[in-house]
C-alpha positions as a LaTeX table, in Angstrom:
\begin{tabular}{lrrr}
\hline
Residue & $x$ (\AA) & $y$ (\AA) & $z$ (\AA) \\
\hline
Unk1 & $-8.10$ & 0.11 & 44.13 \\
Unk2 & $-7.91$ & 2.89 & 46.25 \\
Unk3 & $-10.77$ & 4.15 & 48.29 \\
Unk4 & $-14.24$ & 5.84 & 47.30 \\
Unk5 & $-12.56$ & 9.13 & 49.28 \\
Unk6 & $-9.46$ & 9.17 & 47.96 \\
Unk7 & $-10.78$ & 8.74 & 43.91 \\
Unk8 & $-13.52$ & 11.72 & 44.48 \\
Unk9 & $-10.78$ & 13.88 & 45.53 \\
Unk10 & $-8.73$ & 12.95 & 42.20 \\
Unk11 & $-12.10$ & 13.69 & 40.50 \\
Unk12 & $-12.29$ & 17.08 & 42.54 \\
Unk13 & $-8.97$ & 17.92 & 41.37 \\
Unk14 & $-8.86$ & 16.97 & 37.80 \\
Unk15 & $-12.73$ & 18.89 & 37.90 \\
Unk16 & $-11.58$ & 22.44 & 39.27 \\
Unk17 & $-8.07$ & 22.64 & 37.09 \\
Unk18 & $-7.60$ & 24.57 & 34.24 \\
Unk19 & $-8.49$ & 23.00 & 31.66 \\
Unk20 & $-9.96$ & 20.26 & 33.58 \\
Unk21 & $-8.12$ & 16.52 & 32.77 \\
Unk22 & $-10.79$ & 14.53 & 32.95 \\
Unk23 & $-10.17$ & 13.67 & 29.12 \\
Unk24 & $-7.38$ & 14.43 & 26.43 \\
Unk25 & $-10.18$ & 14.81 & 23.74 \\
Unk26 & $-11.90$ & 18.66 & 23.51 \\
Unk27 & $-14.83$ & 17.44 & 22.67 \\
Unk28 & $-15.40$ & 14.53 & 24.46 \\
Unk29 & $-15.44$ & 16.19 & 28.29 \\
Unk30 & $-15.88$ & 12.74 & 29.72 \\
Unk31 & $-15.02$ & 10.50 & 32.86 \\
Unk32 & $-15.74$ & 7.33 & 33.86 \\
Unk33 & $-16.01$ & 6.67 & 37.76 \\
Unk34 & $-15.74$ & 3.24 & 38.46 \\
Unk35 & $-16.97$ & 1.85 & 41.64 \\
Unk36 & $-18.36$ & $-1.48$ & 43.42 \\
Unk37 & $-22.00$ & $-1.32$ & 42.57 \\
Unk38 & $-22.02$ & $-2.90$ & 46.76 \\
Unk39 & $-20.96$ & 0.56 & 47.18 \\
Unk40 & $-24.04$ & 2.56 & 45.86 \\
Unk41 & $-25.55$ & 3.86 & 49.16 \\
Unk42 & $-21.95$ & 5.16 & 50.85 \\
Unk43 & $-21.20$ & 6.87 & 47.40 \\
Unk44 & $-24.08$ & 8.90 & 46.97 \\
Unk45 & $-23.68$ & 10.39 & 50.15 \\
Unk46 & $-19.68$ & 10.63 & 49.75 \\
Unk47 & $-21.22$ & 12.82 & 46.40 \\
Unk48 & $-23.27$ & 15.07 & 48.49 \\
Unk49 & $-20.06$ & 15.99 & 49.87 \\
Unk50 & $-18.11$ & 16.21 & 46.76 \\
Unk51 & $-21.06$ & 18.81 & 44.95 \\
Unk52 & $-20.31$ & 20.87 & 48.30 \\
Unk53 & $-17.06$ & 20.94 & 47.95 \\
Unk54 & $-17.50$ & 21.61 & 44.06 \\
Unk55 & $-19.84$ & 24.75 & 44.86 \\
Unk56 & $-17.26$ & 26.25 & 47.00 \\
Unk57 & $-14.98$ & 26.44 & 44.37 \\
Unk58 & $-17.37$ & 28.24 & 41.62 \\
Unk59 & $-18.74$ & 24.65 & 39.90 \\
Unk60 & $-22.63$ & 23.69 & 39.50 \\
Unk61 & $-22.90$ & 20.33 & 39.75 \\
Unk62 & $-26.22$ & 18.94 & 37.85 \\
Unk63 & $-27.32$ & 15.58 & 38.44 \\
Unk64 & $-28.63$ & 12.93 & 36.00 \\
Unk65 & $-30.57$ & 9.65 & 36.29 \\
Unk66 & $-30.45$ & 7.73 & 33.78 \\
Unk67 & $-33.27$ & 5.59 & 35.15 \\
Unk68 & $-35.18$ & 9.20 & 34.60 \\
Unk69 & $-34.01$ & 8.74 & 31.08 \\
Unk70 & $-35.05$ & 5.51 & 30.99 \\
Unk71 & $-38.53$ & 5.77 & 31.87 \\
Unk72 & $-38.90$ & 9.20 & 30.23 \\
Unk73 & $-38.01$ & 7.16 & 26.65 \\
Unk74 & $-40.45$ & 4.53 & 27.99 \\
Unk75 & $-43.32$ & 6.66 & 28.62 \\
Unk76 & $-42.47$ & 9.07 & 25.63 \\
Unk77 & $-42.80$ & 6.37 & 22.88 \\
Unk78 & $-45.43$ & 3.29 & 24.10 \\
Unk79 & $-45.30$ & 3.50 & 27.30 \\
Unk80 & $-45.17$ & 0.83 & 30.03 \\
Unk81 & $-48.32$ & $-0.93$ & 29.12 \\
Unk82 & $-46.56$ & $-1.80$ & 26.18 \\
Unk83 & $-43.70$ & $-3.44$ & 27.65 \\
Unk84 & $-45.07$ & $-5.31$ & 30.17 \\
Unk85 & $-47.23$ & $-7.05$ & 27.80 \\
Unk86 & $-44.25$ & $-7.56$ & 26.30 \\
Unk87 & $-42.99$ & $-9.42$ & 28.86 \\
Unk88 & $-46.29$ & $-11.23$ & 29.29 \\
Unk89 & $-46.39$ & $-12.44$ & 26.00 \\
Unk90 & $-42.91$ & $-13.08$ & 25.21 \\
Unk91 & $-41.03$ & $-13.03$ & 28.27 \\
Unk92 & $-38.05$ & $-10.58$ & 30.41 \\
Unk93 & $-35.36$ & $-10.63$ & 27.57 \\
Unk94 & $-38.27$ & $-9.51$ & 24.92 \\
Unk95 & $-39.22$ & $-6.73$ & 27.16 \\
Unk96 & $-35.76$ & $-6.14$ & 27.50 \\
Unk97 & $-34.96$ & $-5.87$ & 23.71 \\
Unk98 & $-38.06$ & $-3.93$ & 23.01 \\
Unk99 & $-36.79$ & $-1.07$ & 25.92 \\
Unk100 & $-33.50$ & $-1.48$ & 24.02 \\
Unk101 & $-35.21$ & $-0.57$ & 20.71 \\
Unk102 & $-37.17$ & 2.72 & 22.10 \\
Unk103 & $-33.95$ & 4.04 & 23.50 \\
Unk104 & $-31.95$ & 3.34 & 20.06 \\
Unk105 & $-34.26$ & 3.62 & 17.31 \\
Unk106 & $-34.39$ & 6.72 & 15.65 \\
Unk107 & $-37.79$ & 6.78 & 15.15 \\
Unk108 & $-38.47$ & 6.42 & 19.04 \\
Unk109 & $-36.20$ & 8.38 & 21.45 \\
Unk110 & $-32.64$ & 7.24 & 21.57 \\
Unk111 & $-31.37$ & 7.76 & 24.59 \\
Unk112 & $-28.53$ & 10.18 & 23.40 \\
Unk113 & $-31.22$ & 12.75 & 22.48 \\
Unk114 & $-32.85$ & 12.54 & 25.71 \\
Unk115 & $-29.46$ & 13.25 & 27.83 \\
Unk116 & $-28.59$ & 16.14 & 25.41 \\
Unk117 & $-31.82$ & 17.32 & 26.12 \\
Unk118 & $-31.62$ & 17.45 & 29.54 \\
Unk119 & $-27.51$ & 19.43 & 28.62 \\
Unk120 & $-29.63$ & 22.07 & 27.39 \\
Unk121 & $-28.72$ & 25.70 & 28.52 \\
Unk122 & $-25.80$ & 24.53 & 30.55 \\
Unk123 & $-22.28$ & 26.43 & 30.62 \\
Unk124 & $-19.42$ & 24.31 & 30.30 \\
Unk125 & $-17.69$ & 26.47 & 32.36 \\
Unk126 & $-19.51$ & 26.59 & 35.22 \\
Unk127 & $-21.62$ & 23.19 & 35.00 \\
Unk128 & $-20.48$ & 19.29 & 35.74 \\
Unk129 & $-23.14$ & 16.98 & 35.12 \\
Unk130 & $-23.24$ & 13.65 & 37.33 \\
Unk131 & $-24.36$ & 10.94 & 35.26 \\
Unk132 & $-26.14$ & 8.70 & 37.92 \\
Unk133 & $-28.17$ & 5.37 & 38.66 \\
Unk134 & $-26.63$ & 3.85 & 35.48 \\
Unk135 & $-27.98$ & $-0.04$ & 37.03 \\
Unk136 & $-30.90$ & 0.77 & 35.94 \\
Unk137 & $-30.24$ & $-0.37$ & 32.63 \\
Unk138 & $-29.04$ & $-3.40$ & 33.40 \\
Unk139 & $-28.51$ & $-6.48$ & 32.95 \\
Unk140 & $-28.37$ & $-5.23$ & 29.19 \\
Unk141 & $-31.13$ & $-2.85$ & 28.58 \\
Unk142 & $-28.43$ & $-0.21$ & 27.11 \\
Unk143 & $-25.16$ & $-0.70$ & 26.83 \\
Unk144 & $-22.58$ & 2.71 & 27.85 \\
Unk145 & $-19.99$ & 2.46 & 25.64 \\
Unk146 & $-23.29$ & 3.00 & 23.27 \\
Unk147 & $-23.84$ & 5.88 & 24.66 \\
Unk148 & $-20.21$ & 7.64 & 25.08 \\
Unk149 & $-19.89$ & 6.73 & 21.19 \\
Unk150 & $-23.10$ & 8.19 & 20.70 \\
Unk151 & $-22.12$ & 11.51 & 22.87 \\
Unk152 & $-18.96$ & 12.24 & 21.14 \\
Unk153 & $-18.91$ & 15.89 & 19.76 \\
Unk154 & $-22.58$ & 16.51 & 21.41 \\
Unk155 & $-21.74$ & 18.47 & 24.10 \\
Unk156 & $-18.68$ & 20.27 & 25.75 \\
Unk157 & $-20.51$ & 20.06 & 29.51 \\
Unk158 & $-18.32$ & 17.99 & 31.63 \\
Unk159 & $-20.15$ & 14.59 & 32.46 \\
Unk160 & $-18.93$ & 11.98 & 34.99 \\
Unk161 & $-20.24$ & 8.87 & 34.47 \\
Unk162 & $-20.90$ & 6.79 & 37.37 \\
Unk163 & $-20.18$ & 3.34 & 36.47 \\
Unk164 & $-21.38$ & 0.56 & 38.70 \\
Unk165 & $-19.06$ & $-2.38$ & 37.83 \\
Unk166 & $-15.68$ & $-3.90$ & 37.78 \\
Unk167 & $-12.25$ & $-3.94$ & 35.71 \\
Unk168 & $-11.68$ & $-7.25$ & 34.19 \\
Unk169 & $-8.15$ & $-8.94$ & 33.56 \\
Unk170 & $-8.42$ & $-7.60$ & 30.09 \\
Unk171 & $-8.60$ & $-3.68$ & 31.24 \\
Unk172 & $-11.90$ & $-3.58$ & 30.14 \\
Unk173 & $-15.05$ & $-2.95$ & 32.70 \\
Unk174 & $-17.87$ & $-5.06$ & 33.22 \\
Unk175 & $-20.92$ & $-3.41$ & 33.80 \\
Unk176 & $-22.81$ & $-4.50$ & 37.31 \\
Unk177 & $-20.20$ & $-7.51$ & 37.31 \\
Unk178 & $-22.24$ & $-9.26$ & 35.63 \\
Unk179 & $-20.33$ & $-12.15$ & 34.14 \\
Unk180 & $-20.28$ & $-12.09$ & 29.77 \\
Unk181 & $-21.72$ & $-8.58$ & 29.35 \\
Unk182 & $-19.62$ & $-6.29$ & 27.48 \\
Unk183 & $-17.68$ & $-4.21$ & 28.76 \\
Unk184 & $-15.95$ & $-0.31$ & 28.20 \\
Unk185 & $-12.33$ & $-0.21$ & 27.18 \\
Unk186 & $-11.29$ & 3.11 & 29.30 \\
Unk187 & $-8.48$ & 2.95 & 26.20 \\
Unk188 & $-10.79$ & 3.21 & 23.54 \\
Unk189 & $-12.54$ & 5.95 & 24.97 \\
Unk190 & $-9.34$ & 7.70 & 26.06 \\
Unk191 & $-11.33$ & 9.22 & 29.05 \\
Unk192 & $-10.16$ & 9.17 & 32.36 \\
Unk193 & $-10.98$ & 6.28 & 34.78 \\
Unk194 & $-11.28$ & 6.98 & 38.22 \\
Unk195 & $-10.71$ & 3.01 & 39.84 \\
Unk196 & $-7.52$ & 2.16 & 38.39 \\
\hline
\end{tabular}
C-alpha cells in the first residue's frame, strides 16, 4: 500500500480537479480513505496539513465525528442512562444492539439524518466534509456500508470517509480489522478507495 503521504496527495488531487474524481456517480460525491487504524494519531496530523493545503487552493474543509453523531443520537433519543442499564442488565452486545437501534430506527434518530443535518448550508463547490473517528462505532455498533447506502442521493457535498481498517483477500474492507465483521465492497459502492 503506498504511504499515508503519498494517498492524501491522490486525495488532494482528485479533490481540487474539475469535476473532482473521487466517484463516477453525480450523486454519490463519495470516497473511502482506507488506512491502518495503528495509524490514527500520524494521520490526523498528516490531515491538518492536507485542510491547509486544501484552503490554499479555494476548498473549506469541514470536519465530522461520527462519535459526535454517535452520542448526539444517544443523548437525543434515551440517553446514556438508558444504555448503560442496558448493559447492566443484559450485557455489552445488548447495549450494543440497543445503540444500533437509536441510530437506525426511524422513530429514533438514524444516523443518516443526523450527518445530513450537520451537511446543512454547505456549498458543494466550495465545501469537503471529512468524515472522521469512524472506530467509534465499533466493534459493530453501525455498520458504513449502512450508511453510504443510506447517503446515496442525500447530498452533493463531497465527503471522505475515513475508514479505519483493512482490505481483505476478497477486495472487500474490514472495518477496525476486526476478524468476521462485514466489510465494504469499494466495487459496490463504485467510490474511490484511497489504499489500494
Amino acid at each position: 500500500m503506498p504511504s499515508l503521504k503519498a494517498r492524501l496527495e491522490d486525495l488532494q488531487r482528485d479533490l481540487l480537479s474539475d469535476p473532482m474524481r473521487i466517484s463516477v456517480y453525480h450523486d454519490f460525491p463519495f470516497a473511502i480513505f482506507l488506512y491502518d487504524p495503528q495509524d490514527e494519531f500520524a494521520l490526523r496530523e498528516e490531515l491538518r496539513r492536507l485542510e491547509a493545503r486544501l484552503r490554499n487552493e479555494g476548498k473549506e474543509v469541514v470536519k465530522v465525528s461520527l462519535a459526535s453523531l454517535l452520542w448526539q443520537g444517544i443523548d437525543e433519543t434515551r440517553g446514556m442512562g438508558y444504555v448503560i442499564e442496558a448493559e447492566k442488565r443484559y450485557g455489552y452486545k445488548k447495549a450494543e444492539e440497543t445503540v444500533s437501534n437509536l441510530l437506525s430506527l426511524d422513530k429514533f434518530r438514524p444516523l443518516p439524518d443526523i450527518l445530513n443535518e450537520r451537511l446543512e448550508g454547505l456549498d458543494p463547490k466550495k465545501h469537503v466534509v471529512f468524515l472522521l473517528r469512524a472506530g467509534a462505532l465499533a466493534p459493530a455498533v453501525y455498520r458504513m456500508s449502512k450508511l453510504l447506502d443510506q447517503m446515496h442521493g442525500r447530498t452533493m457535498v463531497p465527503i471522505v470517509l475515513f475508514y479505519p481498517g483493512e482490505r481483505t483477500g476478497e477486495g472487500e474492507l474490514r472495518f477496525m480489522g476486526i476478524e468476521g465483521r462485514e466489510g465494504i465492497s469499494g466495487y459496490n459502492y463504485r467510490v474511490r478507495i484511497y489504499g489500494e
